[in-house]
C-alpha positions as CSV (number, residue, x, y, z in Angstrom):
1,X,0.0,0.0,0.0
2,X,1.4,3.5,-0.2
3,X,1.2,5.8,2.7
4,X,-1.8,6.8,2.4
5,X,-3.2,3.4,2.1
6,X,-3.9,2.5,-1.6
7,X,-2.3,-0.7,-3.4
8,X,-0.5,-1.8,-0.6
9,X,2.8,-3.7,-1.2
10,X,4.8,-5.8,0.9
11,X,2.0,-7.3,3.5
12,X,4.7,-9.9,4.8
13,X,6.7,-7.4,6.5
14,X,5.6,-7.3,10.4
15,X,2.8,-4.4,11.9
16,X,3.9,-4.6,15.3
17,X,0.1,-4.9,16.0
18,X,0.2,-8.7,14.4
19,X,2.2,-9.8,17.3
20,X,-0.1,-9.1,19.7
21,X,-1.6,-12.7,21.0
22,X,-4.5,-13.2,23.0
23,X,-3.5,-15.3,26.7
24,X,-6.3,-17.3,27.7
25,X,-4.7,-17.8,30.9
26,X,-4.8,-14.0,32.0
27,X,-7.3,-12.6,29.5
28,X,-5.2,-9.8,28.1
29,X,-3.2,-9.9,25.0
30,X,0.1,-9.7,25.5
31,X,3.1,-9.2,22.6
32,X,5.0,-12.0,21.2
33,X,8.4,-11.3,20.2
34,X,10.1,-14.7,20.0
35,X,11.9,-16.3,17.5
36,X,9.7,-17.8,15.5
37,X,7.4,-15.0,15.4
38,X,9.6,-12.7,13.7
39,X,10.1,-11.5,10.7
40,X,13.1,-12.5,8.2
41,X,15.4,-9.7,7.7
42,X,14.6,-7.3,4.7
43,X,16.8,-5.9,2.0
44,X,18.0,-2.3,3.2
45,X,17.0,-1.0,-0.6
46,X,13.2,-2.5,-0.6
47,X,10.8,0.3,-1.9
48,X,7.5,-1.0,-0.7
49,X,5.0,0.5,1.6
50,X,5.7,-2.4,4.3
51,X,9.7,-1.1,4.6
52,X,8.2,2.2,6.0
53,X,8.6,0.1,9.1
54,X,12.1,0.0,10.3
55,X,14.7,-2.7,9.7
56,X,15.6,-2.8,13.2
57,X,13.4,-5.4,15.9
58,X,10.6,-6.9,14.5
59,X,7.7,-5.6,16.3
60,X,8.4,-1.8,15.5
61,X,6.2,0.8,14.8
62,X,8.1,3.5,13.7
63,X,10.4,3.7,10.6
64,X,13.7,5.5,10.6
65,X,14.5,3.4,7.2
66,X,16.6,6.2,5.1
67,X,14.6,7.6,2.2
68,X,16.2,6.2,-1.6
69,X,17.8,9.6,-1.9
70,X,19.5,9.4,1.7
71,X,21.2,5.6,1.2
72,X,23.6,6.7,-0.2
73,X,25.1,8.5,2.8
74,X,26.3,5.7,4.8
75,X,26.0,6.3,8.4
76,X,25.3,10.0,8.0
77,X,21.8,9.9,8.9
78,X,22.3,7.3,11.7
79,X,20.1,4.7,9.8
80,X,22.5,2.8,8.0
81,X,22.8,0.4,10.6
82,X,19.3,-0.5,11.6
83,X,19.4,-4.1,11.1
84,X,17.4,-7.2,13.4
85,X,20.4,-7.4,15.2
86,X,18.8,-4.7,17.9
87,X,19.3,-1.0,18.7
88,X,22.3,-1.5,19.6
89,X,23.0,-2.3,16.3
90,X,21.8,1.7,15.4
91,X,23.9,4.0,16.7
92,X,27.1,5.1,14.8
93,X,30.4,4.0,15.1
94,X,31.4,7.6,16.4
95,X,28.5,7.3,18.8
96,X,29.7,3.6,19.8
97,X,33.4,4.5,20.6
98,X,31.8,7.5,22.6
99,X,30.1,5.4,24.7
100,X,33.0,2.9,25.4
101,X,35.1,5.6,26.5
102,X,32.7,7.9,28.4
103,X,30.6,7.8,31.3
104,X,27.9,5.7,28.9
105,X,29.9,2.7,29.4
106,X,29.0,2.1,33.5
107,X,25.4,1.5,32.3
108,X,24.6,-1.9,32.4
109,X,23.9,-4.3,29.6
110,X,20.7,-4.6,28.5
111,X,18.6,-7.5,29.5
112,X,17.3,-9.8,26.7
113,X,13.6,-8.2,25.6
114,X,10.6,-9.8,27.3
115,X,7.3,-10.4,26.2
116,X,6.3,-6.9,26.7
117,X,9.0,-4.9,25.4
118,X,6.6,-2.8,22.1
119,X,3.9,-1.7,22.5
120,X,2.3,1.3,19.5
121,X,4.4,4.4,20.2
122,X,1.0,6.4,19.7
123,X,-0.5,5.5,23.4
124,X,2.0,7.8,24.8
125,X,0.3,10.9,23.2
126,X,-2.7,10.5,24.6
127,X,-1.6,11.6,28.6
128,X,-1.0,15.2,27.6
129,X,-3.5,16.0,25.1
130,X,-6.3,14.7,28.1
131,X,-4.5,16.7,30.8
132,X,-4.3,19.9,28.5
133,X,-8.1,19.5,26.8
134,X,-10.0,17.6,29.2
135,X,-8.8,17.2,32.9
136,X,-8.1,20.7,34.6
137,X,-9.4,19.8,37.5
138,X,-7.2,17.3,38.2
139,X,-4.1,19.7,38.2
140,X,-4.8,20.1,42.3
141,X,-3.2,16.6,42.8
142,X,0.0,17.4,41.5
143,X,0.7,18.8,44.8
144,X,0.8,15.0,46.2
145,X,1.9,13.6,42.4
146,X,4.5,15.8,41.6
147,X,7.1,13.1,42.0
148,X,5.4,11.2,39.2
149,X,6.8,13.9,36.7
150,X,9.4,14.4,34.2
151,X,10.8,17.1,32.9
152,X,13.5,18.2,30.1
153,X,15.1,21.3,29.0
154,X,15.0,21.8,25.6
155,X,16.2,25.2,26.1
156,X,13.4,27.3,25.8
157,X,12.1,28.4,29.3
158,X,8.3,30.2,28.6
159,X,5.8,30.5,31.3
160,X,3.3,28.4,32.5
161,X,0.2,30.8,31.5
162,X,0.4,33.3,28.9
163,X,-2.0,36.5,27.8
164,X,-1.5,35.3,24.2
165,X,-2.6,31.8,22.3
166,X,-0.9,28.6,23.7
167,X,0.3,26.3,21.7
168,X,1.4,22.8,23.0
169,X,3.2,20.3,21.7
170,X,2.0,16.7,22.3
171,X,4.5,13.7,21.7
172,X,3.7,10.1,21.3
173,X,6.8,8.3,22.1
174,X,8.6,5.0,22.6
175,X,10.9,6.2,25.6
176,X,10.8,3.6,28.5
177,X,10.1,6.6,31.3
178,X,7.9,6.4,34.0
179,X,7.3,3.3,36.5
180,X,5.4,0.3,35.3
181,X,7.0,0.9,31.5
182,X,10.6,-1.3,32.2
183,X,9.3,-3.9,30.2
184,X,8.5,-1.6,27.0
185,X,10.7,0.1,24.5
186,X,14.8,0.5,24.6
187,X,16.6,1.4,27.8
188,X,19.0,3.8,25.7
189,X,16.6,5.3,23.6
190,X,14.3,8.8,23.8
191,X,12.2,7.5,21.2
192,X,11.2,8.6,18.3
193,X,7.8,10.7,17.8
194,X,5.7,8.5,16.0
195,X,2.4,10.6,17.1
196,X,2.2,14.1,17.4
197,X,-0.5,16.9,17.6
198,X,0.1,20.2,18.1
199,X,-3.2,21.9,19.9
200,X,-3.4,25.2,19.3
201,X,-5.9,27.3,21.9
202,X,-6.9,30.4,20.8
203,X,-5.7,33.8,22.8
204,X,-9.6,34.5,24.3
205,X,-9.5,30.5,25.0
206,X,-12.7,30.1,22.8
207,X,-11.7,27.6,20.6
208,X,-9.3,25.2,20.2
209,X,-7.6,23.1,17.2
210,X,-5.7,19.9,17.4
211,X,-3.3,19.3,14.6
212,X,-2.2,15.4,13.9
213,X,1.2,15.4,11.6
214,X,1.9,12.3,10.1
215,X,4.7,10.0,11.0
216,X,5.9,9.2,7.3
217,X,5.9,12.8,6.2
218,X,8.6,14.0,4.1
219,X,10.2,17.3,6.2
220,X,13.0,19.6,7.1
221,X,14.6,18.8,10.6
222,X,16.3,22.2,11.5
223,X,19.4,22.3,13.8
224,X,18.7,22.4,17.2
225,X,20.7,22.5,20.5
226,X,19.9,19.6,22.9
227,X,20.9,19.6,26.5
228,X,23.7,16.1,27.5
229,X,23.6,14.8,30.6
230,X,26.9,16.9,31.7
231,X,25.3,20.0,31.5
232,X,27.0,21.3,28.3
233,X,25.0,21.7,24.9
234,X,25.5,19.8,21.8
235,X,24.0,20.9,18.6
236,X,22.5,18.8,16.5
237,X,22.5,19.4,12.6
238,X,19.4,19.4,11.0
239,X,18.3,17.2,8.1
240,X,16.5,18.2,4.7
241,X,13.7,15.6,3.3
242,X,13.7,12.8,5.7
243,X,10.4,11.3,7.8
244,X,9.2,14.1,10.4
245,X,9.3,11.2,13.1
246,X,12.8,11.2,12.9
247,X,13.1,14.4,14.5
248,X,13.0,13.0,18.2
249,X,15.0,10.5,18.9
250,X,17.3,10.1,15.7
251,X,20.7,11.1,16.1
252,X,20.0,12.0,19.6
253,X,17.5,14.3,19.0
254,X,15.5,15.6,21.7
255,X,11.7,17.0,22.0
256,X,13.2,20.4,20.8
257,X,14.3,19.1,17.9
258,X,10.1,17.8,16.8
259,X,9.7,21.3,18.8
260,X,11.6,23.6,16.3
261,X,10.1,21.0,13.0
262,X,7.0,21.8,13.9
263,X,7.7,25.7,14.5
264,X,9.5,25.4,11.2
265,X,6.6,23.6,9.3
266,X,3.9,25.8,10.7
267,X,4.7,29.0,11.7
268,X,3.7,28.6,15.1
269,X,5.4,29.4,18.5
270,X,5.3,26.8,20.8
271,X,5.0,27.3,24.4
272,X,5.4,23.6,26.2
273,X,5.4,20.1,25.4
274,X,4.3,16.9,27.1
275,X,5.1,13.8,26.1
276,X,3.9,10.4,27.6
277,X,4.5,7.0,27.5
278,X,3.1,3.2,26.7
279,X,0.6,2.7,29.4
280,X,-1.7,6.3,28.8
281,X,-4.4,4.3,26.9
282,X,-4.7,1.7,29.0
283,X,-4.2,3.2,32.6
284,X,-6.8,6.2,31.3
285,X,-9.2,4.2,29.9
286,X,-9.2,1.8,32.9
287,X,-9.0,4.6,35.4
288,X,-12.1,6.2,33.6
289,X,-14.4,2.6,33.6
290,X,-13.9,2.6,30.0
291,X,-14.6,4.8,26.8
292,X,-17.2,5.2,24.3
293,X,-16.2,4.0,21.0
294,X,-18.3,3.6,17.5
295,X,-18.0,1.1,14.7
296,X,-20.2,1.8,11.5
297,X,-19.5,-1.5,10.8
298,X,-18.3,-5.0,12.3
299,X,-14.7,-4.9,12.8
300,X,-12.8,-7.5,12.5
301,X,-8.9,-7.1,12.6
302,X,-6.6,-10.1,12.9
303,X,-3.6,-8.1,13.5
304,X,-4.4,-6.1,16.0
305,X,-7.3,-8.5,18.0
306,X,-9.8,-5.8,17.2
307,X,-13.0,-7.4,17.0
308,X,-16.1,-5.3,17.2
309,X,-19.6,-5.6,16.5
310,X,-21.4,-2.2,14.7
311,X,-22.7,0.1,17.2
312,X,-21.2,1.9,20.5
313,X,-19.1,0.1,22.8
314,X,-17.2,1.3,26.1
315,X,-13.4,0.0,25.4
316,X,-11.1,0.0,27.9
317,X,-7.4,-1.7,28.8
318,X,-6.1,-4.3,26.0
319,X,-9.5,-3.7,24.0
320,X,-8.8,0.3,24.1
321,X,-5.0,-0.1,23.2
322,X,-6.5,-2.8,20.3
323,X,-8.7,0.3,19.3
324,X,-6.1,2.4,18.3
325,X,-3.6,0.2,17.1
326,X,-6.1,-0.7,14.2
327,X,-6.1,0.3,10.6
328,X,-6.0,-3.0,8.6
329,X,-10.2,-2.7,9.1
330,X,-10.9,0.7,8.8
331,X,-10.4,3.0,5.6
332,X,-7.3,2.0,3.0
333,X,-5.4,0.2,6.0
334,X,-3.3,2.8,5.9
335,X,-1.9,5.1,9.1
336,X,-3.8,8.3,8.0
337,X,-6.9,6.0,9.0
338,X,-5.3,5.3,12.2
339,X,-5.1,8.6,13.3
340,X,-8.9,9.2,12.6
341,X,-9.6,6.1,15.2
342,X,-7.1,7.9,17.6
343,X,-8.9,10.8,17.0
344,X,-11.8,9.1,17.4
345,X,-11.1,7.9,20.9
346,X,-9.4,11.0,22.5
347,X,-12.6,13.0,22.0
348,X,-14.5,10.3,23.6
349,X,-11.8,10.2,26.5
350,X,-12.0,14.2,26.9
351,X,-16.0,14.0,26.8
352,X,-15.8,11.4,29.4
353,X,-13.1,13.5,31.4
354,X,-15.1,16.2,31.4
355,X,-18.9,14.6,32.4
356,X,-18.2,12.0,35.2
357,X,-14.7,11.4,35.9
358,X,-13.8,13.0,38.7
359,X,-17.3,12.6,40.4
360,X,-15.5,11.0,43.6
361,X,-11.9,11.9,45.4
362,X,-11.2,8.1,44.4
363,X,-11.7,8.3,40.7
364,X,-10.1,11.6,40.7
365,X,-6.8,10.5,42.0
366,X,-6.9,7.6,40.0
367,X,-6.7,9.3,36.8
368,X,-4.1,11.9,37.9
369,X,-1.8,8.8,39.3
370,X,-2.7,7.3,35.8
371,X,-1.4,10.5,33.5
372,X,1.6,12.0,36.1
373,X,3.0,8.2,36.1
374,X,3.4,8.4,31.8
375,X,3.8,12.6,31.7
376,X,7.5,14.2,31.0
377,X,6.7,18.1,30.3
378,X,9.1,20.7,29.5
379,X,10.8,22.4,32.3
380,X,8.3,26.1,31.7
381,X,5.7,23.5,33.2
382,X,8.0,21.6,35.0
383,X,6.3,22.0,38.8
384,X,2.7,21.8,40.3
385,X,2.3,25.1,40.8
386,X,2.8,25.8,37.4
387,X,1.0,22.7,36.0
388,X,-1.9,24.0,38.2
389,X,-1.7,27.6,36.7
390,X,-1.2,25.6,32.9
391,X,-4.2,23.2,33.2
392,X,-6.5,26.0,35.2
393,X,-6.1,28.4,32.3
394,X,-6.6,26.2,29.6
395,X,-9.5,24.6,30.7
396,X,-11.4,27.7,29.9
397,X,-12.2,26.3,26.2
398,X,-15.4,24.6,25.8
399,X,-15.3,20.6,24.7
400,X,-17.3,21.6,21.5
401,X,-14.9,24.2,20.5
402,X,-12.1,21.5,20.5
403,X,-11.9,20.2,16.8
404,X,-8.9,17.5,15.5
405,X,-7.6,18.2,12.2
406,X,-4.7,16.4,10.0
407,X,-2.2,18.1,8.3
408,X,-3.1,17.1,4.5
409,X,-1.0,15.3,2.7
410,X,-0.5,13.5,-0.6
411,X,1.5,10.5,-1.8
412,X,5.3,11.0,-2.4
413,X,6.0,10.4,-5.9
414,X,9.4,9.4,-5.3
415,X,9.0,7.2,-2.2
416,X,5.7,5.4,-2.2
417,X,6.4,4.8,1.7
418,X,6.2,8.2,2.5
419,X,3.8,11.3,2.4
420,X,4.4,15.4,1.3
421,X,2.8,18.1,2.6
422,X,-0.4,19.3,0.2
423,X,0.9,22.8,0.4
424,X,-2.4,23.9,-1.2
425,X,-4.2,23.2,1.8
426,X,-2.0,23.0,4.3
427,X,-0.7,27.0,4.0
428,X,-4.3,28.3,4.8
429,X,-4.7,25.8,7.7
430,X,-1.8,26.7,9.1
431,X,-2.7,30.8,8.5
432,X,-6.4,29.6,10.0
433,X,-4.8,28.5,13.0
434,X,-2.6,30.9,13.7
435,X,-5.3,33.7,13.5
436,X,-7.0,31.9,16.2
437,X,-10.0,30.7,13.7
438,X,-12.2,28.2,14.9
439,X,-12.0,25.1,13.0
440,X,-15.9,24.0,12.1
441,X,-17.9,20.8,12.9
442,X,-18.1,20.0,9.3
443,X,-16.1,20.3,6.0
444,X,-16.4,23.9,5.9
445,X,-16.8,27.1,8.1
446,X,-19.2,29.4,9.2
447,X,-17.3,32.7,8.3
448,X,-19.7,35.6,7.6
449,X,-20.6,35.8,3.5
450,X,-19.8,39.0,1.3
451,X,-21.8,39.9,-1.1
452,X,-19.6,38.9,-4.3
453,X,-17.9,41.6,-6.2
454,X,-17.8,41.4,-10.1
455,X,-14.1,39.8,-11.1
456,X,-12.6,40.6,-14.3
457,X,-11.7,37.3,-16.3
458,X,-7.8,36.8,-15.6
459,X,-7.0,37.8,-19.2
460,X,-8.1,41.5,-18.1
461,X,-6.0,41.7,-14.7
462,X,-3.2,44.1,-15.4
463,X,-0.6,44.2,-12.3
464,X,2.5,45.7,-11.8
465,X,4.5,43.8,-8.6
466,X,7.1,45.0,-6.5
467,X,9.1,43.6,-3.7
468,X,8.2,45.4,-0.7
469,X,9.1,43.0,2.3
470,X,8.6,39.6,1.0
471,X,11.5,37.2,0.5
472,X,13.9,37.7,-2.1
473,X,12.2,37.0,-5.6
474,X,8.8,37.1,-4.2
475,X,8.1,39.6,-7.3
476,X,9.3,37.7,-9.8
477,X,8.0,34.2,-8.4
478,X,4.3,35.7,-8.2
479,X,4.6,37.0,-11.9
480,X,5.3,33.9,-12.8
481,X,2.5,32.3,-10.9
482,X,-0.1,34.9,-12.0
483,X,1.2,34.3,-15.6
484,X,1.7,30.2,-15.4
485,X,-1.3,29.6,-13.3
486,X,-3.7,32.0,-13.0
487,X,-3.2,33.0,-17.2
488,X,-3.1,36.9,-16.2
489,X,-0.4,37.6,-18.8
490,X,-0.8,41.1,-18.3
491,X,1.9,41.1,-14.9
492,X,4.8,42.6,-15.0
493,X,7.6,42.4,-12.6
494,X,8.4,45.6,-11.4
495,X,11.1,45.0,-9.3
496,X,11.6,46.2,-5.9
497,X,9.7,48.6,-4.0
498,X,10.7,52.2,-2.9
499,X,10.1,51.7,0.6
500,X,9.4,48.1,2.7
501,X,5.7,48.3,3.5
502,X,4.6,45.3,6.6
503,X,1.7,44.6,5.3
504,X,1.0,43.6,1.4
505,X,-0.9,46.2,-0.5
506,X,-3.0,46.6,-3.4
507,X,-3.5,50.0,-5.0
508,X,-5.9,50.5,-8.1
509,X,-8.7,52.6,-9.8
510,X,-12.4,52.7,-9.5
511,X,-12.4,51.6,-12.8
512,X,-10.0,48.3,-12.2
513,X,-12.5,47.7,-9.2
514,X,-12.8,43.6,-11.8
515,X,-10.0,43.5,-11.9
516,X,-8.6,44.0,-8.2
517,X,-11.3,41.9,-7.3
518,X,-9.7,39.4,-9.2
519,X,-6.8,39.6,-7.8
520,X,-7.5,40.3,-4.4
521,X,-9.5,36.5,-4.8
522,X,-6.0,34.9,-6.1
523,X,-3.8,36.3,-3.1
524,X,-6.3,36.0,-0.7
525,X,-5.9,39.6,0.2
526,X,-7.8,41.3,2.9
527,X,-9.7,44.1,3.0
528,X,-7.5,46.6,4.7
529,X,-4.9,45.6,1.9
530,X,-6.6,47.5,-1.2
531,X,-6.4,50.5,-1.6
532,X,-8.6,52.4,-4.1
533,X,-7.8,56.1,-5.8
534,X,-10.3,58.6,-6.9
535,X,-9.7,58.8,-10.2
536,X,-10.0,55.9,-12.9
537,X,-6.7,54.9,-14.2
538,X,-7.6,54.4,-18.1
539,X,-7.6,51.2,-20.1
540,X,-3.7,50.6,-20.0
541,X,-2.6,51.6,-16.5
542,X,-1.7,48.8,-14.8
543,X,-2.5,48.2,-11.1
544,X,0.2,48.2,-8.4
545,X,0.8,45.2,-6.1
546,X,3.8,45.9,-3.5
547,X,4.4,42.9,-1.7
548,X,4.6,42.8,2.1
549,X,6.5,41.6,4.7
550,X,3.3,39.9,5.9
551,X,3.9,38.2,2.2
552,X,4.7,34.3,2.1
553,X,4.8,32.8,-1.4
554,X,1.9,33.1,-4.1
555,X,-0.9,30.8,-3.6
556,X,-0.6,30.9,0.3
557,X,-3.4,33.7,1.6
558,X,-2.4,36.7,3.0
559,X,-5.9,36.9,5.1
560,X,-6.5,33.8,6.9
561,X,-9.5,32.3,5.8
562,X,-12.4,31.7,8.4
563,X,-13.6,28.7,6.3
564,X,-11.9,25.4,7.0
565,X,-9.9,24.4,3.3
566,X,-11.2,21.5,1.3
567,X,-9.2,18.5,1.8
568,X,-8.5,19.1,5.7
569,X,-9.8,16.1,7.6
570,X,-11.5,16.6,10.8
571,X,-13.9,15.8,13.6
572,X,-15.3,18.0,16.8
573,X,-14.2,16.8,19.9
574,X,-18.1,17.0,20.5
575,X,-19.5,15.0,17.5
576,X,-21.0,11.6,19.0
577,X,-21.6,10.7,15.8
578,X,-18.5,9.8,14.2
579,X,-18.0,6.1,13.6
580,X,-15.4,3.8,12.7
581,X,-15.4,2.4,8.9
């Protein structure tokens, strides 16, 4: 299949959910890594949609294969030795003679992996998203729990509450922090963020937006400075075109590292992170007496142990974990359908969270032991007091003003294992988002309707553009675009402007009112950028675009829209109705 689920290839190479095997004798199903179970060892150069997964233990759930264009490189990337032999078996040699010289080399040898050592790297994301969205109330606790947490410094100290939007950054990892987790994941690794959604709540904390980013997403990793045990700082260089889950983990690459990625690919500033580990499905769920789950149809998945009738059902434990593991049932198969069932299930979670679940002291403290046992937060949140100030702030947003979104993508042309970002759509998300625009309920918003203006035919549009602010060869990149794709052959490049201007602008005459219409429709250009004279200009005086420093690239809106963009997928956290397929 390729990423996005179509024509699957390579259906022999192991989902770590086909592992899982049912016990009779304790009634859960537990993971079967032995011997016989495995999978044989692939070809390093196998282009299929099954060598997404890595080449490293059977069982794994992430991929850090290198892309066809990085193979090349050796050990460069830190891939190049990801074989079955084991983790061990990744790290470079550099990093290898490093840690037989240094202080790396008291740790003990690792023990030989028991039943329980994966388990889907996307449970740990779950922890913070509920304490962020769903559980404020439970931030009194951390007085007593504050033990339970983890911090790191990825070198950006905000504070806990801020006048502005808050924007947090939640990780899905396969670190082995936390008690109860010794028996998942690798001793000597900070994982590798396999699930991540950026929620985004709005400065007046009346909406909010949860943004799920692919793993297999083709991305630039920037440099970033990551904190070593010592004390001192070691950058790391960043990486261009390789899987966004790579930037945790890889290379030794820290949550800032997926913190500056996602800046990088959005445009938003990030205030805190929390990441969580394996059991946050399982303990929640259980500590909550299950969750609410739909199926439009019977489910019936083999590889994960997913078997469901159609109709609502209250998961919880194995059967929730089992829940969002699955994709082989649902959709294409593919992991774009998996987020939609995770999706699925953290709404549910937070609804629950918010009706009845901490109706009793008990229950309550359950649930906080629960998410502070699998939580590691940055250190700006990095106490009770401020978690307390963090959760009792954000609370404020109302569970139907909480939508989940993915990042669209589309299949990579050169890697059929891997996804690209649909610029098309993803530019006005992202400027949605960031002007604190409320996602809506269904495909499209509920922004208020103009009355529509009458548009010259493109053929008409006559446009002078100069550079005013935007990056260099913005002027000459939009004439092309205006002449390549929107057939106005009548714009010129007019070079750079006299003065930078911060804001984009369109000047033109009553009588090219068509025509700046036009135009205004093709940039997305709001309102406060044109700029109308009181005298008509004549039939061969162009108009005059000077482009902004608020200017991106042409084709990404300078307003940001108030409708959500076709080919956005995503659900309310409120919607009851949205059913597994």
């Amino acid at each position: 299949m390729d990423a996005q689920g179509r024509g699957r290839a390579g259906d022999n190479n192991v989902d770590p959910a086909d592992q899982w095997v049912f016990d009779p004798n304790t009634g859960n199903y537990e993971l079967r890594l032995d011997h016989a179970g495995q999978a044989p060892a692939r070809p390093a150069d196998r282009k299929t949609a099954g060598s997404r997964r890595a080449a490293g233990k059977p069982g794994d759930d992430t991929d850090t294969r290198p892309l066809p264009t990085q193979r090349a490189r050796g050990d460069e990337s830190g891939d190049a030795d990801e074989r079955p032999g084991g983790r061990a078996s990744r790290r470079s040699a550099g990093s290898r003679a490093a840690a037989a010289a240094g202080p790396a080399s008291r740790r003990k040898r690792k023990p030989k992996k028991s039943g329980k050592q994966k388990a889907l790297y996307w449970t740990a994301g779950v922890v913070g998203f509920v304490l962020v969205a769903g559980c404020g109330g439970a931030f009194y606790l951390y007085q007593q729990l504050n033990g339970n947490i983890s911090k790191v410094d990825v070198g950006v100290e905000n504070d806990a509450v801020s006048d502005g939007p808050v924007n947090v950054l939640i990780i899905g990892t396969d670190a082995r922090s936390g008690k109860g987790n010794s028996g998942y994941g690798d001793a000597g690794s900070v994982g590798h963020a396999d699930t991540t959604i950026l929620m985004h709540i709005a400065k007046d904390r009346s909406n909010a937006t949860a943004l799920s980013i692919p793993r297999d997403m083709i991305t630039d990793i920037p440099s970033c400075p990551t904190k070593q045990k010592d004390g001192s700082t070691k950058n790391i260089p960043g990486e261009r075109g390789v899987r966004f889950n790579t930037s945790l983990g890889q290379e030794g690459r820290d949550p800032g590292c997926t913190w500056r990625t996602v800046e990088k690919l959005t445009g938003l500033k990030i205030n805190h992170f929390m990441m969580a580990d394996f059991n946050a499905v399982k303990s929640l769920s259980t500590a909550v007496d299950g969750v609410e789950v739909c199926a439009g149809k019977d489910l019936n998945d083999p590889k994960s142990h997913l078997k469901l009738k159609a109709g609502r059902h209250i998961v919880k434990g194995e059967q929730a974990l089992a829940f969002v593991r699955t994709r082989h049932a649902i959709g294409f198969g593919s992991d774009l359908d998996r987020i939609k069932m995770q999706q699925q299930f953290l709404s549910s979670l937070i609804r629950k969270l918010k009706s009845s679940a901490f109706s009793s002291p008990g229950k309550l403290y359950d649930v906080s032991q629960a998410a502070t046992k699998a939580l590691t937060v940055d250190t700006g949140i990095g106490s009770a007091n401020k978690l307390l100030d963090f959760g009792t702030d954000l609370k404020k947003v109302d569970i139907d003003k909480v939508t989940f979104a993915t990042v669209p993508v589309l299949d990579n042309p050169d890697d059929p294992a891997t996804v690209i970002l649909n610029k098309t759509a993803a530019d006005p998300l992202f400027a949605m988002v960031r002007a604190d625009h409320a996602l809506a309920k269904g495909k499209k918003g509920k922004g208020k309707k103009s009355a529509p203006a009458k548009k010259a035919p493109p053929e008409q549009v006559r446009v002078d553009v100069t550079n005013g602010g935007g990056p260099i060869g913005s002027a000459q990149e939009t004439v092309d675009w205006l002449q390549n794709t929107k057939a106005a052959k009548l714009s010129t490049n007019a070079g750079n402007a006299p003065a930078k201007l911060a804001a984009t602008r369109l000047e033109y005459a009553p009588d090219q009112a068509d025509q700046a219409a036009t135009l205004a429709d093709w940039m997305g250009l709001p309102k406060s950028a044109l700029k109308k004279s009181s005298q008509n200009a004549g039939d061969r005086v162009p108009m005059k675009l000077t482009l902004g420093k608020d200017f991106k690239a042409p084709g990404s809106p300078i307003e940001a829209p108030t409708e959500t963009p076709d080919g956005v997928q995503n659900v309310n956290a409120d919607d009851k109705n949205v059913c597994a397929k």
